[in-house]
C-alpha positions in Angstrom: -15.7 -28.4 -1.2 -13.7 -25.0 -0.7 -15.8 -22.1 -1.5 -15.6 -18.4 -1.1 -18.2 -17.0 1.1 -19.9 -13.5 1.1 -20.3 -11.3 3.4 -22.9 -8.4 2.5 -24.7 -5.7 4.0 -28.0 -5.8 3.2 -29.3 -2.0 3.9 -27.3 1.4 3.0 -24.0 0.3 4.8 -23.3 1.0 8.3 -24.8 -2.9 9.2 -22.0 -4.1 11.3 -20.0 -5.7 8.3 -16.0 -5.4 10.2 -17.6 -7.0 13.4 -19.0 -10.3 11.6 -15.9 -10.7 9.2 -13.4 -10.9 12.1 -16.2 -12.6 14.3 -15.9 -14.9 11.5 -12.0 -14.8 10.5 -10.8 -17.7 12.6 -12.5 -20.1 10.4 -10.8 -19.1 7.3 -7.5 -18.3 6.7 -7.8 -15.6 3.5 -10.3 -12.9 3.8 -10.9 -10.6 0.6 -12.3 -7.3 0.2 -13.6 -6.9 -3.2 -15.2 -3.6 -4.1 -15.6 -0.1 -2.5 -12.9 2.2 -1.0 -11.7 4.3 1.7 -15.9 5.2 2.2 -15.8 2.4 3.9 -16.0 2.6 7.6 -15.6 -1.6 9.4 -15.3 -0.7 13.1 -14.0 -3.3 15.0 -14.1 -3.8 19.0 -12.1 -6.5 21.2 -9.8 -6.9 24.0 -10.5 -2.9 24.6 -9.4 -1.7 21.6 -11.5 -0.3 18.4 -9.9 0.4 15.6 -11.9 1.2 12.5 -10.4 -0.5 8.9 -11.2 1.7 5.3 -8.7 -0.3 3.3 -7.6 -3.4 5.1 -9.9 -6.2 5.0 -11.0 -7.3 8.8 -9.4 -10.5 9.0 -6.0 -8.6 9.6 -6.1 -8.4 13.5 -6.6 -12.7 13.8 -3.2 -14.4 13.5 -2.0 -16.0 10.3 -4.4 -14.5 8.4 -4.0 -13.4 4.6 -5.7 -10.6 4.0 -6.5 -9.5 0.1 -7.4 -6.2 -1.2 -9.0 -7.2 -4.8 -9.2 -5.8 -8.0 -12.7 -4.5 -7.2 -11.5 -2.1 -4.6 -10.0 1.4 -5.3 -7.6 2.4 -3.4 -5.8 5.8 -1.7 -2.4 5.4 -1.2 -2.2 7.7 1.8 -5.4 6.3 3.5 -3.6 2.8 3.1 -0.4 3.4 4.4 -2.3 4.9 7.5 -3.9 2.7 8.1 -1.6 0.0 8.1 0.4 2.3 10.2 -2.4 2.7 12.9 -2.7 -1.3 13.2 1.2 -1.6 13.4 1.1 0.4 16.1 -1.4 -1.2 18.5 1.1 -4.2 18.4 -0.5 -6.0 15.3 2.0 -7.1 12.6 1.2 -6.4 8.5 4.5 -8.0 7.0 3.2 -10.3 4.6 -0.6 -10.1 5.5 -1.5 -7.7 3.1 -1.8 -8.7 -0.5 -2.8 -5.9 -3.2 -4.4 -6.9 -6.5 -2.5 -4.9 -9.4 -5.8 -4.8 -10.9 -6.8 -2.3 -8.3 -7.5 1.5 -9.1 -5.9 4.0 -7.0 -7.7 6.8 -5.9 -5.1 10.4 -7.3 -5.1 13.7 -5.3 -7.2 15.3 -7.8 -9.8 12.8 -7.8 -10.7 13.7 -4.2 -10.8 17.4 -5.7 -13.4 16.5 -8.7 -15.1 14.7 -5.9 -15.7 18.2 -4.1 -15.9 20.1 -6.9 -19.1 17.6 -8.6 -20.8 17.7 -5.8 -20.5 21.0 -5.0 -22.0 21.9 -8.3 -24.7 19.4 -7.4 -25.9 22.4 -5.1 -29.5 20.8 -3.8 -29.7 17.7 -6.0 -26.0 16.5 -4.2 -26.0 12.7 -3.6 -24.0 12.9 0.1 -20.5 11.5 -1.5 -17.9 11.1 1.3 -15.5 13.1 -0.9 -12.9 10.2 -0.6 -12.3 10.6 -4.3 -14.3 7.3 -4.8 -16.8 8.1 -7.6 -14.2 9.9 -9.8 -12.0 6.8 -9.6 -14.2 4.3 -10.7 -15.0 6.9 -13.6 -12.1 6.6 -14.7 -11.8 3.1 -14.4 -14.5 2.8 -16.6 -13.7 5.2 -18.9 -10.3 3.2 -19.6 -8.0 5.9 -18.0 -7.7 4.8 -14.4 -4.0 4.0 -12.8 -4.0 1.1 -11.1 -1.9 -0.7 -8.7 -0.1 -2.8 -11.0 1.3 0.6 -12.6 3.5 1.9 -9.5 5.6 -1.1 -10.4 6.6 0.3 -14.1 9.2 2.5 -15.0 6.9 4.5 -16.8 4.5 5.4 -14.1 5.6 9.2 -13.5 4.3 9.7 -17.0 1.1 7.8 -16.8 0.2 9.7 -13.7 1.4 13.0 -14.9 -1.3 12.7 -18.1 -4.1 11.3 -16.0 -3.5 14.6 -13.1 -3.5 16.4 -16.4 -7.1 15.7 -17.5 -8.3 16.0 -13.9 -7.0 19.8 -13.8 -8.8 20.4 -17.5 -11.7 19.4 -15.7 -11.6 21.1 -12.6 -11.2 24.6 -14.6 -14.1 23.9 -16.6 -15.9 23.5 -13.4 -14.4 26.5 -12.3 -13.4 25.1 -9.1 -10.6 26.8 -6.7 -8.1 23.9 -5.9 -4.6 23.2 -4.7 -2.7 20.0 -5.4 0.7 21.0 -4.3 0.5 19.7 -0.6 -1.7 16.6 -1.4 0.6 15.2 -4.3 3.8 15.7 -2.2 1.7 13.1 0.4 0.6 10.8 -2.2 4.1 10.3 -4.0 5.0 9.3 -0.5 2.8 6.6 -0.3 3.2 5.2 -3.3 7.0 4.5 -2.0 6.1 2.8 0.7 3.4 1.3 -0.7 6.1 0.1 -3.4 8.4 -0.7 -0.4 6.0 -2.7 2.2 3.2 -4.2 0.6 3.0 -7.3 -2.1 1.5 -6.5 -5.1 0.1 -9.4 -6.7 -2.0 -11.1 -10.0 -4.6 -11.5 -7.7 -7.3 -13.7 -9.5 -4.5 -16.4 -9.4 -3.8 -16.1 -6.4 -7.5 -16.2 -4.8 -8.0 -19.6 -7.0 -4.7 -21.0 -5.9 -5.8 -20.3 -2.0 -9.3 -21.3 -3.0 -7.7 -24.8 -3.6 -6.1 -24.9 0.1 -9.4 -23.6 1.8 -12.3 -21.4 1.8 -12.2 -17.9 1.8 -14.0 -15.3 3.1 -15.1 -12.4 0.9 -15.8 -9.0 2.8 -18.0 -6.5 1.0 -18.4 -2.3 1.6 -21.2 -0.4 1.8 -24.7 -2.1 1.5 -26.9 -3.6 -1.4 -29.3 -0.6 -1.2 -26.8 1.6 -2.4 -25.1 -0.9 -5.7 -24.9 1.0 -8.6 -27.3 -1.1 -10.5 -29.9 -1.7 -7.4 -29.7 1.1 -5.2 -31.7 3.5 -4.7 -30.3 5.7 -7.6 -29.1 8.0 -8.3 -28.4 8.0 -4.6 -25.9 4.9 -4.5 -22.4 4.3 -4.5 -20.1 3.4 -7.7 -19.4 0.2 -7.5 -21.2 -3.3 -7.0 -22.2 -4.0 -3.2 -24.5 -7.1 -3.6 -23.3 -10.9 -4.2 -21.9 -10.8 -8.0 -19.6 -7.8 -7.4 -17.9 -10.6 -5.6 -17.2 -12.6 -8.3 -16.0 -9.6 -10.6 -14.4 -7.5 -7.8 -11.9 -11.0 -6.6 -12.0 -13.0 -10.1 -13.9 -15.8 -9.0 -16.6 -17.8 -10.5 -20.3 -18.0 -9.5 -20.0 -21.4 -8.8 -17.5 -21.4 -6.5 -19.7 -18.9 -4.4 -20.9 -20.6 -1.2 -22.8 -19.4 1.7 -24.0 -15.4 1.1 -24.3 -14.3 4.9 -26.5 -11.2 4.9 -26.4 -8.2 7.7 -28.4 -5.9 8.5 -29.4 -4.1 12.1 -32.4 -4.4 14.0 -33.7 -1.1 12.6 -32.2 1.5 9.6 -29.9 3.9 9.1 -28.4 6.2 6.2 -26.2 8.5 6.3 -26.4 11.4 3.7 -29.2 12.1 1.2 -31.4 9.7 -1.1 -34.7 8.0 0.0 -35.7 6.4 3.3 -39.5 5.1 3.8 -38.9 4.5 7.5 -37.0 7.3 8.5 -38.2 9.0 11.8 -38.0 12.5 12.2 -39.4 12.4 16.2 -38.0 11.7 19.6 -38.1 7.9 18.8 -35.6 8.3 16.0 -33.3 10.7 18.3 -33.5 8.0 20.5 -32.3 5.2 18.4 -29.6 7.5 17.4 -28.7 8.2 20.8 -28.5 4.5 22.0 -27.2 3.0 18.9 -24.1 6.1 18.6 -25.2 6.4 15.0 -22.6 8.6 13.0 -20.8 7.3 10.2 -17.3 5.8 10.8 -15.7 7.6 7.7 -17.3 10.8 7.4 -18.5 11.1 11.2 -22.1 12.5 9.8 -25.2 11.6 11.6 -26.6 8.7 10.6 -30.5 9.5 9.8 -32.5 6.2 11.5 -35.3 4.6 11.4 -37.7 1.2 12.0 -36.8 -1.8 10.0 -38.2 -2.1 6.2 -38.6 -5.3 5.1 -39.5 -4.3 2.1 -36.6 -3.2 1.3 -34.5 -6.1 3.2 -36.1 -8.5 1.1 -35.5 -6.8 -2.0 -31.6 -6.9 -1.1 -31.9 -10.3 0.0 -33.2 -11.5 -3.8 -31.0 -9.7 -5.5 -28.1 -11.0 -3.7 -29.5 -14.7 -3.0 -28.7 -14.3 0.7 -28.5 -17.8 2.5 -28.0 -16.9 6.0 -28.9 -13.6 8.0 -27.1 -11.9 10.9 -29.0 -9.6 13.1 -26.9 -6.4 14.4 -27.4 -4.2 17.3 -30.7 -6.2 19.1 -29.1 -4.2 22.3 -30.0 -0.9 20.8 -33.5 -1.4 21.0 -33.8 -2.7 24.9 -35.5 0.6 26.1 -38.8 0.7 23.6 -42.2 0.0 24.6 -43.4 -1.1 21.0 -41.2 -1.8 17.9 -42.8 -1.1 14.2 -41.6 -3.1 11.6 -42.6 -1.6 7.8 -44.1 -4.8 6.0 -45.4 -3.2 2.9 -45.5 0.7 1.0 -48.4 2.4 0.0 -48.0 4.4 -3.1 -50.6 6.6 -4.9 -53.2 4.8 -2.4 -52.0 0.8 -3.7 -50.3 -1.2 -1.4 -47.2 -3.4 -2.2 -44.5 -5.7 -1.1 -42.0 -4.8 -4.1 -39.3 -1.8 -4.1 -40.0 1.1 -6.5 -37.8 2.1 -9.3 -38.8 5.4 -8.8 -37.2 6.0 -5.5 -38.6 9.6 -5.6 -42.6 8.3 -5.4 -43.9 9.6 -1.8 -43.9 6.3 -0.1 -46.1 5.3 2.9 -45.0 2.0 4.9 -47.4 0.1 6.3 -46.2 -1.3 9.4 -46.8 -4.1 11.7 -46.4 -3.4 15.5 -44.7 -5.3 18.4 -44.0 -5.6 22.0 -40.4 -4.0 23.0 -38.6 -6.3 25.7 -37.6 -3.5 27.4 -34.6 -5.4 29.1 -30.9 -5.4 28.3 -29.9 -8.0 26.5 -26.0 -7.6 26.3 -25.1 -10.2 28.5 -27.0 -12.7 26.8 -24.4 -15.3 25.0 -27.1 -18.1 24.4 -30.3 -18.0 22.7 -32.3 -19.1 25.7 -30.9 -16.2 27.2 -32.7 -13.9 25.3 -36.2 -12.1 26.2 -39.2 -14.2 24.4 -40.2 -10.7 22.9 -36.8 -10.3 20.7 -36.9 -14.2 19.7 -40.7 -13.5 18.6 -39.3 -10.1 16.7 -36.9 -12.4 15.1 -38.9 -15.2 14.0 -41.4 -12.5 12.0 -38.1 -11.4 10.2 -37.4 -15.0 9.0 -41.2 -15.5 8.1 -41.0 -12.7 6.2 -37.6 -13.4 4.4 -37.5 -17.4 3.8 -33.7 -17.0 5.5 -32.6 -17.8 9.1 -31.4 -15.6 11.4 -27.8 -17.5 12.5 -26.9 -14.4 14.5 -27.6 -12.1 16.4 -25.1 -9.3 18.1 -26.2 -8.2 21.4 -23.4 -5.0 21.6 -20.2 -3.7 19.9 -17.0 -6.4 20.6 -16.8 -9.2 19.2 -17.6 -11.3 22.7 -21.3 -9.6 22.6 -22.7 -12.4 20.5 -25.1 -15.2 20.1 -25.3 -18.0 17.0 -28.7 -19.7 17.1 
């Protein structure tokens, strides 16, 4: 039975999403990203090349592929046409890959300006927004003003984007925010030619059921389930829907035709900008996860702040989203410690427990469980008797822990550097 299968991340983004989708790609012909925006950061690594995709889903670089960007997804124009400029350019061709739902909300020029300007007036309280323009966008879309993809395509589209840049410059001089539009615009316009000229725009929920008839797809999600909207830790989240459903409302599909929910998350945590973080380590052992693992975001090029697995957390995500299968990222990261600490449980106001808080600003101790490192690099490893007894015991606590198996575990950054169990 053909069925769209989900890929999630199952911690605050950064998991390794890109590298599993077009690990996975040449199973499925139609890959779909369906929520999030240009904050997204999939870095993908093969044949010597890395490129890293904010738009594009990760299926585009396998051949044949149909890649959908759903109605879910907001989308900027100039960010797009880059991108798909960048991929042209290393010798892979777009021309008929890339499918946009009209039901897709562009990110405007002065939305990337509100973006600066709210969380500038945030001052200490600021939520670490990539300042794509992403929150503004789906405030609008909610708020029943948004321009979407659909509307480059009618005659009156000058005139629906005029009024909306209107109400964004009302806004900005109430916030009494210095700006410029002038250059941006002149940019965006652009795009929206070409993006009029070179891409098909399409009714997409029909056309994800009509594929769904020829074959399963491949759903590709953004960011990670610990920063949704609804169960993040907020108000330190993203704006849109990262777990399994926003799947089924970001592509127009329905529940049942959901199939296998394949979960990531890395061998440790990271974050990148503010909100909470029970594991995080402030000492030489987080330094050197961040050395080893290269841990700065792929969109905003921050530091990533990291720290030791939480399971609590993991399996909070992994409810929520009803995650079927687990992949393990970056095992090779960790080769060098002498003892790994896994958090199992938080303390709070002196009571243990196994559930995440809603109040994400409670001082929260983890309790942790301690094992042996392998302390041996495991990057050549392509089978799972290859791999040290230490990491396989590491991994078997995780699915003990979780109920789900771990099908996967990446061993380093291309797509080559892997092992299925």
């Amino acid at each position: 039975m053909k069925k769209v299968d989900v890929v999630i991340g199952l911690q605050w983004g950064d998991e390794g999403k890109g590298k599993i989708v077009d690990v996975l790609t040449p199973k499925y012909k139609v890959v779909a990203r369906f929520q999030g925006g240009p904050n997204a950061g999939h870095t993908l690594e093969f044949d010597g090349k890395k490129m890293v995709l904010h738009t594009v889903p990760s299926g585009i670089f396998r051949e044949n592929s149909i890649n959908i960007i759903g109605n879910g997804v907001v989308v900027d124009p100039v960010i797009l046409m880059d991108e798909i400029k960048k991929i042209n350019a290393i010798g892979v061709p777009t021309a008929g890959k890339i499918l946009l739902s009209k039901k897709a909300h562009l990110i405007l020029p002065t939305h990337r300006i509100l973006d600066a300007a709210q969380e500038a007036a945030k001052g200490g309280a600021k939520i670490g927004s990539t300042l794509k323009g992403i929150g503004p966008a789906y405030t609008d879309k909610v708020s029943r003003s948004g321009l979407r993809a659909g509307d480059v395509l009618r005659p009156d589209f000058s005139q629906k984007y005029a009024a909306l840049k209107q109400k964004h410059v009302a806004l900005l001089k109430q916030l009494g925010y210095p700006f410029s539009v002038e250059e941006q615009e002149r940019e965006w316009l652009q795009s929206i030619e070409q993006l009029r000229g070179e891409l098909t725009i399409i009714d997409s929920e029909y056309e994800v059921n009509e594929l769904l008839k020829q074959g399963s797809i491949l759903a590709e999600g953004a960011q990670g389930s610990m920063l949704d909207v609804d169960f993040g830790s907020y108000p330190f989240v993203t704006s849109s829907s990262t777990v399994c459903a926003g799947a089924c409302t970001g592509l127009g599909v329905a529940p049942s035709s959901i199939g296998e929910v394949i979960g990531i998350f890395k061998a440790y945590c990271t974050r990148v900008g503010s909100g909470p973080f029970p594991t995080e380590l402030h000492d030489e052992v987080g330094a050197q996860l961040s050395r080893q693992g290269n841990e700065f975001g792929s969109t905003t090029g921050r530091a990533r702040r990291c720290g030791w697995l939480d399971l609590v957390a993991l399996r909070y995500s992994i409810m929520v989203s009803g995650a079927t299968q687990l992949f393990m990222m970056k095992a090779d990261v960790m080769d060098n410690f002498d003892a790994i600490r896994v958090c199992v449980a938080y303390r709070i106001n002196g009571a243990a427990t196994d559930r995440y808080p809603y109040e994400v600003d409670t001082p929260i101790e983890p309790v942790y469980e301690e094992f042996r490192g392998w302390k041996k690099p495991v990057s050549g490893c392509r089978t799972e008797k290859d791999l040290p007894q230490e990491l396989l015991d590491y991994v078997k606590f995780i699915e003990l822990q979780t109920g789900v198996p771990v099908k996967f575990i990446s061993v380093g950054p291309d797509r080559s550097e892997t092992v299925l169990r």
